[in-house]
C-alpha positions in Angstrom: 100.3 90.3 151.9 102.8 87.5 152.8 102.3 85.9 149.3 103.2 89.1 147.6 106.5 89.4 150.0 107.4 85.3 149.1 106.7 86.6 144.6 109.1 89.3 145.4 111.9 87.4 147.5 111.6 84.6 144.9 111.9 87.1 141.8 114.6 89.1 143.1 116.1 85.9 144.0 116.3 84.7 140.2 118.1 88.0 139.4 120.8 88.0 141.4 124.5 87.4 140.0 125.4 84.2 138.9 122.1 82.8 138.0 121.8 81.2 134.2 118.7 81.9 131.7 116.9 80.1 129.0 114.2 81.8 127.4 111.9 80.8 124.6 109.3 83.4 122.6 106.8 83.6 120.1 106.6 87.0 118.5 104.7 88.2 115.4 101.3 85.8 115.6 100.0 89.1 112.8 100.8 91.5 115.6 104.8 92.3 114.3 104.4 95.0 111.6 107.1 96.4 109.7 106.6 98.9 106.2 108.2 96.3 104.3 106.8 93.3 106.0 103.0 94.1 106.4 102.7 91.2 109.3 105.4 88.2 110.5 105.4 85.4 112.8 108.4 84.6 114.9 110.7 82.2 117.2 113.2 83.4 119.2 116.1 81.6 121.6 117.7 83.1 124.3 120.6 82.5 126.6 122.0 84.8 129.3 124.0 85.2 132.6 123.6 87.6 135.4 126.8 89.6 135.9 125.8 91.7 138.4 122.5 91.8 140.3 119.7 93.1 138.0 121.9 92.8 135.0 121.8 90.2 132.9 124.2 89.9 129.3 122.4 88.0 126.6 122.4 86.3 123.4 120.1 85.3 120.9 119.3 83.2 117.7 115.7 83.9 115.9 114.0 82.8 112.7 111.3 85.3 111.2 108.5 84.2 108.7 107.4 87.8 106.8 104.7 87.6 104.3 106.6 86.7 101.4 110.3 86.1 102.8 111.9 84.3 105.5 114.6 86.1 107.9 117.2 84.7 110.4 118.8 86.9 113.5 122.2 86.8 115.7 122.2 88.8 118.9 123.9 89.8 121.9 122.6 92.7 124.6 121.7 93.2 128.1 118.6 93.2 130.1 117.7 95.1 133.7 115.4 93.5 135.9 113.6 95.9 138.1 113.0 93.7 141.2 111.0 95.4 143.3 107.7 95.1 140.3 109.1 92.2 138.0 109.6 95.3 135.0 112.9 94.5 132.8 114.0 97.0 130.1 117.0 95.4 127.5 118.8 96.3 124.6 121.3 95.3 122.0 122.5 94.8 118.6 121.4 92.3 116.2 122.5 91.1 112.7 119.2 90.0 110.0 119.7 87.9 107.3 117.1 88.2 104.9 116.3 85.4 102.5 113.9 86.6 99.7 114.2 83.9 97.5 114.5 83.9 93.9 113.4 85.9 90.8 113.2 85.4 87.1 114.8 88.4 85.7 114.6 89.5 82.0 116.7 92.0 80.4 116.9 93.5 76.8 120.5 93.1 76.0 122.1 94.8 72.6 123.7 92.7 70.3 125.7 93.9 67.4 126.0 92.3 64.0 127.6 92.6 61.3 126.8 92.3 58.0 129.0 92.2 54.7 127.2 93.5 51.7 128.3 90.3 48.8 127.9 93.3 46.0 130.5 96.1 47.3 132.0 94.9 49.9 130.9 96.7 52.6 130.2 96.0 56.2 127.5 97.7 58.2 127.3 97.3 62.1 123.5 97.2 62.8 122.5 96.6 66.5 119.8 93.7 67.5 118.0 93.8 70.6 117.6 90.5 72.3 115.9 89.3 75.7 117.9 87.1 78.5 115.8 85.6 80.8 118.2 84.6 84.1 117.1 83.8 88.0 119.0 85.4 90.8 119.0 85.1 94.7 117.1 87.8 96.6 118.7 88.3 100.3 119.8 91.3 101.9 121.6 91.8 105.4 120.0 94.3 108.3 121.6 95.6 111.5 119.3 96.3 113.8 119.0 97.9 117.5 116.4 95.8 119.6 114.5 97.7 122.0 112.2 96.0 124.6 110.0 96.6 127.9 108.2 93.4 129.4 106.9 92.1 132.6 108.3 88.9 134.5 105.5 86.8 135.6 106.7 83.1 137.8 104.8 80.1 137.7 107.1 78.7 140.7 110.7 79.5 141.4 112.0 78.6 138.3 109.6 79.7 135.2 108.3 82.6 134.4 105.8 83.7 131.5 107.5 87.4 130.0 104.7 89.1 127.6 106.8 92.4 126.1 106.6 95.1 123.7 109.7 95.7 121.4 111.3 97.7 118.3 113.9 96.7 116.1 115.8 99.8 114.8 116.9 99.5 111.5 120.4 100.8 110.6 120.4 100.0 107.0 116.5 101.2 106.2 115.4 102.7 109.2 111.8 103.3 106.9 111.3 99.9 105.6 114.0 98.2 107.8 112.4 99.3 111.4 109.7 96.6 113.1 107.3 96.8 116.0 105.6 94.5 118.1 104.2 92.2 120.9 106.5 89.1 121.7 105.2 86.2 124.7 108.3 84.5 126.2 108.6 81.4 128.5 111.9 81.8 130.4 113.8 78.8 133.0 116.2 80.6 135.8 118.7 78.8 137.3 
């Protein structure tokens, strides 16, 4: 009973206002799935500041590996610790920069010609059909509302190990844009 009472003094501790966060996750691993994505694999960092007890403002930076593309993210939200269990809930808003790569287009493009008949004299427009072949840059831009619910788990006063479940809504494609999935975060409060 007394260790239980020392994990929750030492946890509510780390949420009160004024303490500083560092976080580091690993989400994806094949368990992210979005319709457009099919599976991912991703690294997230994370930075934040208690403002009130509970309540922590955050920001983030992540890089995303999808199947066939590679996607970069810019946060900011909040997070509330409940500290009575080690529960937090958070939220925000995130920009996704998509980086498809490049494709090989070809198009059919009409070309007219014309010719001058040498006999009469006469021109006649006649239109030829000919193939460009030209390479553009694939990349599209998301915003997206982060959703997530984890668990705070401390090693000792000052790490803690955060498994959580989260959804990225997609403002732009909510059908192919939207993701789900499991993230595993290693977080330093001080």
């Amino acid at each position: 009973m007394a260790l239980f009472a020392t994990m929750a003094t030492t946890g509510w501790a780390q949420f009160e206002t004024g303490t500083k966060y560092i976080g580091a996750s690993v989400s994806g691993l094949s368990l992210s799935y979005s319709k457009a994505a099919d599976v991912s694999f991703g690294l997230d960092a994370t930075g934040g500041y208690y403002f009130s007890d509970c309540w922590m403002v955050k920001g983030n930076f992540g890089y995303g590996h999808k199947k066939s593309y590679d996607d970069f993210t810019l946060g900011a939200g909040v997070r509330y610790n409940f500290y009575q269990n080690g529960v937090f809930l958070g939220a925000g808003l995130e920009y996704q920069f998509q980086n498809f790569g490049k494709e090989t287009c070809t198009e059919t493009v009409i070309v007219p010609e014309t010719i001058v008949n040498d006999v009469t004299g006469e021109t006649t427009t006649i239109n030829n059909a000919k193939e460009v072949t030209y390479t553009r840059k694939m990349r599209e831009n998301n915003i997206r509302i982060p959703i997530e619910i984890g668990y705070t788990f401390y090693l000792n006063q000052h790490i803690a190990i955060e498994p959580s479940v989260y959804t990225k809504l997609s403002l732009n494609d909510f059908n192919d844009g939207t993701e789900f999935g499991l993230r595993l975060g290693l977080g330093y409060y001080f």
